[in-house]
N, C-alpha and C positions, 0 to 999 in steps of 0.2 A: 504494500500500500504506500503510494506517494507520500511525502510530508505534508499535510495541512496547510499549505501557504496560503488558499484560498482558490477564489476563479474570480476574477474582476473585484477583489477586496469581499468576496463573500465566501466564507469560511463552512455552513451550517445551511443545509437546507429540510425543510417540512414537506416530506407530499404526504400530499390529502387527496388517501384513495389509493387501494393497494389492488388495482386490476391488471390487465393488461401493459396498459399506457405508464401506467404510475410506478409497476416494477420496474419495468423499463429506463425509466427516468432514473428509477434510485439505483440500479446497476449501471449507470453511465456516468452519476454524481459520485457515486461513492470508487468509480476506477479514476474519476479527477479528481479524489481526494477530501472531499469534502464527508463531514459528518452528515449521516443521511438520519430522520426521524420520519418514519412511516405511521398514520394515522388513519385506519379505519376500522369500524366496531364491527365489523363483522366477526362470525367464529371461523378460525380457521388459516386467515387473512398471513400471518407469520411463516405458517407452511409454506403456503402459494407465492408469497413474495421468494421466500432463500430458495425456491426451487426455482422458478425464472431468473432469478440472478445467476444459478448454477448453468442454467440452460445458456444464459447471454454469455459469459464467462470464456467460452471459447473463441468468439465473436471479437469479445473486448480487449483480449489476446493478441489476434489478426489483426485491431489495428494497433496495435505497440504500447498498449496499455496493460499496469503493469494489475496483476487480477490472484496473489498467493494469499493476499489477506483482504479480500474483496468486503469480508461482510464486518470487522474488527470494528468497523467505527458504525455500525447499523442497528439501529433501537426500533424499537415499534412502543406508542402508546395512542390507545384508542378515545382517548378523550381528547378531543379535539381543542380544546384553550389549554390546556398544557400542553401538547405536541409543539406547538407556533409558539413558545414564549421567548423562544430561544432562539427560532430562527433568523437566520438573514435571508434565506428567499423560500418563498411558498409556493409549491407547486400543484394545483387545484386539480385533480380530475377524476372529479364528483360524476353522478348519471349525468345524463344530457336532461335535465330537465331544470328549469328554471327555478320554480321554486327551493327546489332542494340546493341547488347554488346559491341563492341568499339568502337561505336558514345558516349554508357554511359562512359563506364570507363575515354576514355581520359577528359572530364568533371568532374568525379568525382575524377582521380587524378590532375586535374588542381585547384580544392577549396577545397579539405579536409585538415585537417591539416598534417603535415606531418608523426606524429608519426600513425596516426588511422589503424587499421589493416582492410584489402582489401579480405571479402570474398566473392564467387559466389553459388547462391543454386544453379547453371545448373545441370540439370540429365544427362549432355553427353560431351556439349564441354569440352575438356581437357582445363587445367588452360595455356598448354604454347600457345595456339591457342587466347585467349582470351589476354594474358601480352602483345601481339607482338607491344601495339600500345602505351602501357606505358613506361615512361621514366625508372620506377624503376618496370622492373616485379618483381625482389624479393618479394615486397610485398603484390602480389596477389596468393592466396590460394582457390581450391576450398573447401567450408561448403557443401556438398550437405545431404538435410534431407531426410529423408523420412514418407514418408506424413501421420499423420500431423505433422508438424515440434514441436506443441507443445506437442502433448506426446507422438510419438513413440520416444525412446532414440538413435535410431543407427543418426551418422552423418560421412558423408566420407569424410574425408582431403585427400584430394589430390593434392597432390603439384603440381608445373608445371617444367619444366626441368632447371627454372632458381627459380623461389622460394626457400628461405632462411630459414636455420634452424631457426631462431631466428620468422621467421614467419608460422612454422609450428608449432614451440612451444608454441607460441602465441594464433594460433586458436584453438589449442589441451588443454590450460588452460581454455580457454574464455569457450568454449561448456563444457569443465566438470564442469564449475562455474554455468550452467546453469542445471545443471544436466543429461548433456546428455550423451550417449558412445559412444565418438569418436573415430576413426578406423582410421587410418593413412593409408593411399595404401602407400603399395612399388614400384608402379610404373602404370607411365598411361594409360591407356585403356578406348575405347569408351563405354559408357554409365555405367562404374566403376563395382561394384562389385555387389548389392544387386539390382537393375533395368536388370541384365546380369541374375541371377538366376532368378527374377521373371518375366522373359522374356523365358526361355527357359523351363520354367518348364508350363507355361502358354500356347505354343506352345503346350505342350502336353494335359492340358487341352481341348484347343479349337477342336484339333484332336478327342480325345473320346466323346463329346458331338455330333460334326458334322457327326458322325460315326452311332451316336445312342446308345455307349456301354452301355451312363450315361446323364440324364440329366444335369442342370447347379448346380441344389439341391444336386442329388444326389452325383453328384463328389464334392463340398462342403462340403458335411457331410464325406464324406471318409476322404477327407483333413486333417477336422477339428478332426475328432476321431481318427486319426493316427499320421500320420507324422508331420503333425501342431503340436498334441500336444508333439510329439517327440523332433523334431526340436525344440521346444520352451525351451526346458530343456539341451540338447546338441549337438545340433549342425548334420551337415549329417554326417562330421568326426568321430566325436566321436559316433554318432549311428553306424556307421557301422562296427568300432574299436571295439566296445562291442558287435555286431551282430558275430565278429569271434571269441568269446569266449576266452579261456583259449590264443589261439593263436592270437586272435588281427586282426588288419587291415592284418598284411601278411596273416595271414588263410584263413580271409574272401577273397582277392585278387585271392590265389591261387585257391581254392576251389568253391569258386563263382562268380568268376573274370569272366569266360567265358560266364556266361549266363547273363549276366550285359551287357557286350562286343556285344553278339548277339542283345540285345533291341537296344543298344546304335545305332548297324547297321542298326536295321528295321526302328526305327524314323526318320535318315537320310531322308530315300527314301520315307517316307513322305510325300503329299503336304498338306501343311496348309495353309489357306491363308483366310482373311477377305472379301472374293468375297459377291454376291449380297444374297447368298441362305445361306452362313455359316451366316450372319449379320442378316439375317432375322429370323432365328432357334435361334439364343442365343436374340435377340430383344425380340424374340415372349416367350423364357423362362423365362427369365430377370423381366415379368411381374407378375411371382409366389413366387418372395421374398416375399411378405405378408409385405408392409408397404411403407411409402414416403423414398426418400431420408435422411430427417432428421433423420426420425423414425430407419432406418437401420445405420444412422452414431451414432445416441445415443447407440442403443445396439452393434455396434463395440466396441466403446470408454468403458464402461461398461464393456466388454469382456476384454481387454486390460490391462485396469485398472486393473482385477484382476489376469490376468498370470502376470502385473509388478511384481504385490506385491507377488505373490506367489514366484517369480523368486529373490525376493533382491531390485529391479529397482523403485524404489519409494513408 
């Protein structure tokens, strides 16, 4: 385990919510060093955290992070205004439901100390939706990761319409201390920017397989031998910027803009929708991955790992 030096002068962090997301987070905080305190009343919640830590651990490893005394500085207390009294930042990832958000918050700004910075992993509520019940919203910020929070790098700041420059600069140090790539939004929108894309582009997935164009394999392998590995170098802008050669994105607009414009129109009309027979077809393909769940999150992670390092990213 690193020294304690901190990560952007923050020493101690709180998550709140030992799921998925929220282990994740305290196996990435506690391989940079920092004292992790996990907060959720569930029974059980202890197990499932050191066992996703165990799981990420080889992960945390791969990228040169040092993982022999991973869990040394890791506490668990489930009452919530003692968990945060200590912290310096608060990592919120409570259900997706609103009020249960600011049942937590007004708690955790009633016993944190005052300087600690206030962020939310939510993948939707906006940050001003979730401040309305805090004395001081400036100092809540959304962190939103993308999963898993310990090695994908993208994190989206998104401020809320009363959040403070001094706390967006805040979350935007913290995450690059931690090694990640923060994305600051210019402004709020429901379910932000990289859940928006893999939402609308995923619409069209489930259309072509419920159609029969393509299985779930086969639109998979297209993904990943194209555009995946397109996108993973520059972006759809910049593909397509360089798709209009000599002339650029205006060429490519002019020139190709129209029949772009006609798909755009056919998708519309559309229906896609998770009914009883699309659930059953992608259920019934679902079972020709070839492996357990584990098995196919190891060889993601493995996958990942190496477009990071191809890319710069660790």
């Amino acid at each position: 385990m690193p020294e304690n030096s901190g990560v952007a002068g923050i020493r101690s962090a709180t998550v709140v919510g030992g799921g998925v997301i929220g282990a994740s987070w305290a196996a990435l905080f506690l391989a940079r060093g920092l004292s992790v305190t996990v907060s959720d009343p569930q029974a059980g919640v202890d197990e499932a955290v050191r066992r996703t830590i165990a799981e990420a651990s080889p992960t945390l490893r791969a990228l040169g992070l040092e993982t022999s005394r991973l869990t040394a500085d890791l506490s668990f207390e489930p009452d919530l205004a003692a968990a945060v009294r200590t912290a310096g930042v608060v990592q919120e990832n409570g259900p997706e439901r609103l009020e249960v958000k600011h049942e937590m918050w007004r708690v955790i700004e009633a016993n944190a100390p005052a300087d600690a910075l206030f962020t939310s992993s939510t993948s939707g509520i906006p940050a001003t939706e979730i401040a309305t019940v805090l004395k001081a919203p400036e100092r809540l910020v959304i962190g939103h990761p993308f999963n898993p929070p310990h090695l994908v790098p993208l994190v989206e700041v998104v401020p809320g319409e009363q959040t403070s420059m001094e706390t967006i600069e805040r979350a935007r140090a913290f995450y690059l201390g931690l090694g990640k790539r923060p994305q600051v939004l210019r402004k709020e929108v429901p379910g932000f920017v990289a859940n928006r894309l893999q939402a609308a582009m995923f619409r069209e997935c489930v259309h072509l397989v419920s159609e029969g164009v393509v299985t779930m394999q086969e639109l998979d392998d297209i993904v990943t031998s194209s555009i995946g590995q397109r996108w993973a170098g520059t972006g759809p802008f910049r593909s397509f910027h360089l798709g209009g050669g000599e002339g650029g994105l205006a060429h490519f607009m002019d020139h190709l803009g129209v029949g772009m414009e006609r798909r755009w129109a056919a998708m519309v009309k559309e229906d896609v929708a998770f009914d009883d027979s699309t659930k059953q077809l992608l259920n019934e393909q679902a079972k020709d991955f070839g492996g357990t769940i584990d098995e196919l999150a190891t060889e993601r992670d493995r996958a990942q790992i190496a477009v990071m390092r191809a890319l710069g990213d660790g």
